[in-house]
C-alpha positions in Angstrom: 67.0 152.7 105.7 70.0 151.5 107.9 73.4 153.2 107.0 76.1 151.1 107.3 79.5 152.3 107.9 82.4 151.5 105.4 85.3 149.2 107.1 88.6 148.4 106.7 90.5 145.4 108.9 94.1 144.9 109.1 94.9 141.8 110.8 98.3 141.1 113.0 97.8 137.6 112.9 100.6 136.2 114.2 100.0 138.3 117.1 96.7 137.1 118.1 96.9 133.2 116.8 100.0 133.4 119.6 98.1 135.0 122.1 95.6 132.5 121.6 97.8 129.7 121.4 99.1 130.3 125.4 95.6 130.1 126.2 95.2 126.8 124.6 93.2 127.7 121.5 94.4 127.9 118.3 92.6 129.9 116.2 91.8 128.4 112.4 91.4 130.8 109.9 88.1 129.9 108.9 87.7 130.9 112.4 88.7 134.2 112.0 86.9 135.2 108.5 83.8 133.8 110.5 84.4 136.3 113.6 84.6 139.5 111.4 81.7 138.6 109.7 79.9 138.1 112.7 81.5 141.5 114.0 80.7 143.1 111.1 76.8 142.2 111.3 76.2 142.6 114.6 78.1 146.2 114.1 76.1 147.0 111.1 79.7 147.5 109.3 80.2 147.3 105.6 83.2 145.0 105.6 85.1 146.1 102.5 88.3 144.5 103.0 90.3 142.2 105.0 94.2 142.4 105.3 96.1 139.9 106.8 99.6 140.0 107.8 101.8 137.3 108.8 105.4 134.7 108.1 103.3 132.2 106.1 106.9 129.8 106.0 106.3 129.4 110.0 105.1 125.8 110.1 102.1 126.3 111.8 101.0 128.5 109.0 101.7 126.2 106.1 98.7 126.2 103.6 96.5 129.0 105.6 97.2 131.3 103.1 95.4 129.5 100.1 92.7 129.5 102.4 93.0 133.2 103.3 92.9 133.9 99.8 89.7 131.7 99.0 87.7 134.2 101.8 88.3 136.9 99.9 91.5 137.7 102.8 93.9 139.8 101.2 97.7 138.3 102.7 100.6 139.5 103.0 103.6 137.1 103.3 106.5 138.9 105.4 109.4 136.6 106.6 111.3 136.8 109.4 114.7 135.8 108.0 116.4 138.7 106.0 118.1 135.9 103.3 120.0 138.3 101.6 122.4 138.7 104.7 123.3 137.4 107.7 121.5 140.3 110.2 119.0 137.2 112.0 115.7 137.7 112.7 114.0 141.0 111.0 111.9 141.9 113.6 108.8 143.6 113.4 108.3 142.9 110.1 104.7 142.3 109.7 104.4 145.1 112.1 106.4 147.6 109.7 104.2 146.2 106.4 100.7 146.8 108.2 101.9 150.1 109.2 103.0 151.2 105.6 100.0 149.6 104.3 97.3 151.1 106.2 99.0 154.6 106.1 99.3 153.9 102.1 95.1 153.5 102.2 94.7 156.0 104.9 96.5 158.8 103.1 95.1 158.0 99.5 91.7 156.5 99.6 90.6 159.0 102.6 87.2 158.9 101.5 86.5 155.2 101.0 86.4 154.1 104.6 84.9 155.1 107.6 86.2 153.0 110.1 89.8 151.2 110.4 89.5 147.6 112.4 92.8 146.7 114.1 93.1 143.0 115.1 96.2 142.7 117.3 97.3 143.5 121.1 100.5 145.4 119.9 101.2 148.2 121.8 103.3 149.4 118.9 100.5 150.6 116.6 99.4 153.1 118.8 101.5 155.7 116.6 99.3 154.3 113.9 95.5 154.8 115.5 96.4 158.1 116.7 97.2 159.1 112.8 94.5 157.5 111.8 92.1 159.6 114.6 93.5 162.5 113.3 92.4 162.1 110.2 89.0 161.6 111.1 88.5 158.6 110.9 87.1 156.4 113.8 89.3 153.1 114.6 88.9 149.9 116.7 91.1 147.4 117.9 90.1 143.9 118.9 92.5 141.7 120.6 92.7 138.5 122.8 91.7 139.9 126.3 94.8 139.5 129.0 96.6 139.9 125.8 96.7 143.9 124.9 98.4 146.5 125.4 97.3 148.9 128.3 98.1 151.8 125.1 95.3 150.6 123.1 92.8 149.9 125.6 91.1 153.3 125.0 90.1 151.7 121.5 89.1 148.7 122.7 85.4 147.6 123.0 83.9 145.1 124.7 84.8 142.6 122.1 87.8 140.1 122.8 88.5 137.0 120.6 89.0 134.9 123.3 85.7 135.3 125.1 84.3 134.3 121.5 86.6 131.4 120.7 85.7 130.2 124.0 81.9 130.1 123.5 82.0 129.2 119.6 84.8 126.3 119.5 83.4 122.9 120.0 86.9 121.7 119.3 88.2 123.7 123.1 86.2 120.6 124.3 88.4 118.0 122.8 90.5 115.2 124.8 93.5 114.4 123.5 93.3 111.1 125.7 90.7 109.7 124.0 92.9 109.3 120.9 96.2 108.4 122.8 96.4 104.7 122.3 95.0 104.9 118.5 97.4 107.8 118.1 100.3 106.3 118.9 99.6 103.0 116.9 99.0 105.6 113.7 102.7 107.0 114.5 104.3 103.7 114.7 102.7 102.3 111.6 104.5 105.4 110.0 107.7 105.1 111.8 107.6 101.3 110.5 106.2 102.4 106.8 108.5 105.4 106.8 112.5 106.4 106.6 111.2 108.8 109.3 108.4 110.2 110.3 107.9 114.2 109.2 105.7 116.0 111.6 104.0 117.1 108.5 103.7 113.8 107.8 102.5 112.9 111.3 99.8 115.2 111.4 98.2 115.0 108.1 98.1 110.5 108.7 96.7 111.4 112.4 94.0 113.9 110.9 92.8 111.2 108.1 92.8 108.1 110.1 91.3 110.0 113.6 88.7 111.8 112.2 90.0 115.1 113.5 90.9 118.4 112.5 94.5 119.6 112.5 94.0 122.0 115.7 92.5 118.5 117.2 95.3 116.9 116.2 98.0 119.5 117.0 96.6 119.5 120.8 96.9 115.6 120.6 100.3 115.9 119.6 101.4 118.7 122.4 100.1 116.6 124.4 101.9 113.4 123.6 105.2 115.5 123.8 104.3 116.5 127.2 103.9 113.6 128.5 107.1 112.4 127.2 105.5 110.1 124.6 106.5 111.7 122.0 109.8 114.0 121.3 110.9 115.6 118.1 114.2 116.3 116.8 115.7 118.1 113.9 116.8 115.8 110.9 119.0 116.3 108.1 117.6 114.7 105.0 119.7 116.5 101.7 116.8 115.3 99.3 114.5 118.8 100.6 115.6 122.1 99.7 116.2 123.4 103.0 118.7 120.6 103.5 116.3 119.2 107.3 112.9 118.6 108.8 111.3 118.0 112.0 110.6 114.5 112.8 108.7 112.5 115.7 110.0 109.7 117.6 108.2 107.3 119.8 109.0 106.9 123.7 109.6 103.1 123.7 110.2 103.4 127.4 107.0 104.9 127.9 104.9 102.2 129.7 101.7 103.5 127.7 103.7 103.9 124.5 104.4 100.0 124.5 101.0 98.7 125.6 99.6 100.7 122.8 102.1 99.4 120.3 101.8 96.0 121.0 103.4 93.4 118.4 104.2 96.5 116.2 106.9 97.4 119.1 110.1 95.4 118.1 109.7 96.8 114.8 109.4 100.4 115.7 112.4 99.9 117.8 114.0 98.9 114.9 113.3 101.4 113.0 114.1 104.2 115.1 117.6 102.7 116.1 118.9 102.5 112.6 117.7 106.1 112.0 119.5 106.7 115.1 122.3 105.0 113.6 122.7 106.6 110.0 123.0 110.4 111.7 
């Protein structure tokens, strides 16, 4: 009979979608619940629980915790802001909340696991894994290689996220070329359709009508933006509860921008000048 050790995973997650992210992959979440399973399996780990740590108000987060939650991903929402005064950024703040949190299990369910999976590259934790060591318990960290900290190299593996996004992400092979022209013609319809055009907005109308997945989409629209198609700006609009929103605006000047646009060009040009205007 095989025995199969009792884990535990504590995920930094802003820490690796980032380090991910400057590599040009951005890791999904059903991407990540599918790479511990894997992990576990091939480790022959019994995969009792998942925590997950992250700002979930960043933008890029928005909606991946429901679907966290609906894996069985236990989350943790930590903001950065401290909104009861004016001290900035609080930093280290998912850092601080894994920290407690996995001491809080370590010190009173000591006998429930066996082995303590960090996923980060954080060279802050190493406090943490060397409590955890000395308590006997064995501990791993995974990260995104390139990306960790020469401190916690001694409990790394062989295993790096990025070597397995690499080889298991069909979408690393997508082009945002391919859906420039369409792309832009889905933008202006908005900008015409629209008071202005929410990147929200954008990227949930780009999704739908392309066919593609957000990441897709996302890389279609970093790429747009570097190629000066695109730019973004910060709106007021007093109707949302923070008061503004980021929006898109189309490059009219843009040669490729206008052939795409066609007859629909006069009227985007409308458009965004009286937006312009009423600021």
């Amino acid at each position: 009979m095989i025995t199969m050790t009792k884990a535990i995973a504590f995920v930094d997650y802003e820490n690796i979608w980032t380090s991910l992210l400057e590599r040009g992959y951005e890791l999904t979440p059903e991407q990540l619940v599918q790479y511990l399973q894997t992990y576990a399996q091939k480790n022959t780990l019994d995969l009792q629980a998942i925590y997950l740590y992250a700002n979930f108000d960043r933008e890029e987060f928005w909606r991946t915790q429901t679907t966290f939650e609906k894996t069985n991903v236990f989350t943790r929402h930590v903001f950065s802001k401290n909104n009861y005064a004016s001290t900035g950024l609080r930093r280290n703040a998912a850092d601080l909340e894994l920290m407690l949190e996995a001491q809080e299990i370590l010190l009173t369910r000591t006998a429930t696991f066996d082995l303590f999976l960090l996923i980060t590259g954080d060279g802050d934790f190493l406090s943490l894994l060397r409590k955890i060591r000395a308590w006997g318990k064995d501990v791993q960290v995974i990260g995104v290689g390139g990306s960790i900290h020469h401190s916690l190299q001694p409990y790394c593996e062989e295993d790096d996220l990025l070597e397995w996004v690499f080889h298991e992400n069909p979408e690393a092979e997508y082009q945002p070329q391919t859906d420039l022209e369409r792309g832009v013609q889905i933008i202006g319809s908005l900008q015409i359709r629209l008071p202005y055009v929410a990147s929200t907005k954008a990227r949930a109308a780009l999704a739908e009508l392309l066919g593609r997945s957000i990441p897709q989409v996302k890389e279609l629209i970093r790429y747009l933006l570097k190629e000066n198609m695109l730019s973004e700006k910060e709106h007021l609009d007093s109707n949302l509860k923070i008061g503004k929103t980021k929006i898109y605006l189309l490059n009219q000047k843009h040669k490729k921008v206008r052939e795409a646009l066609g007859p629909m060009l006069d009227e985007v040009s409308q458009r965004q000048l009286k937006l312009i205007s009423e600021e």
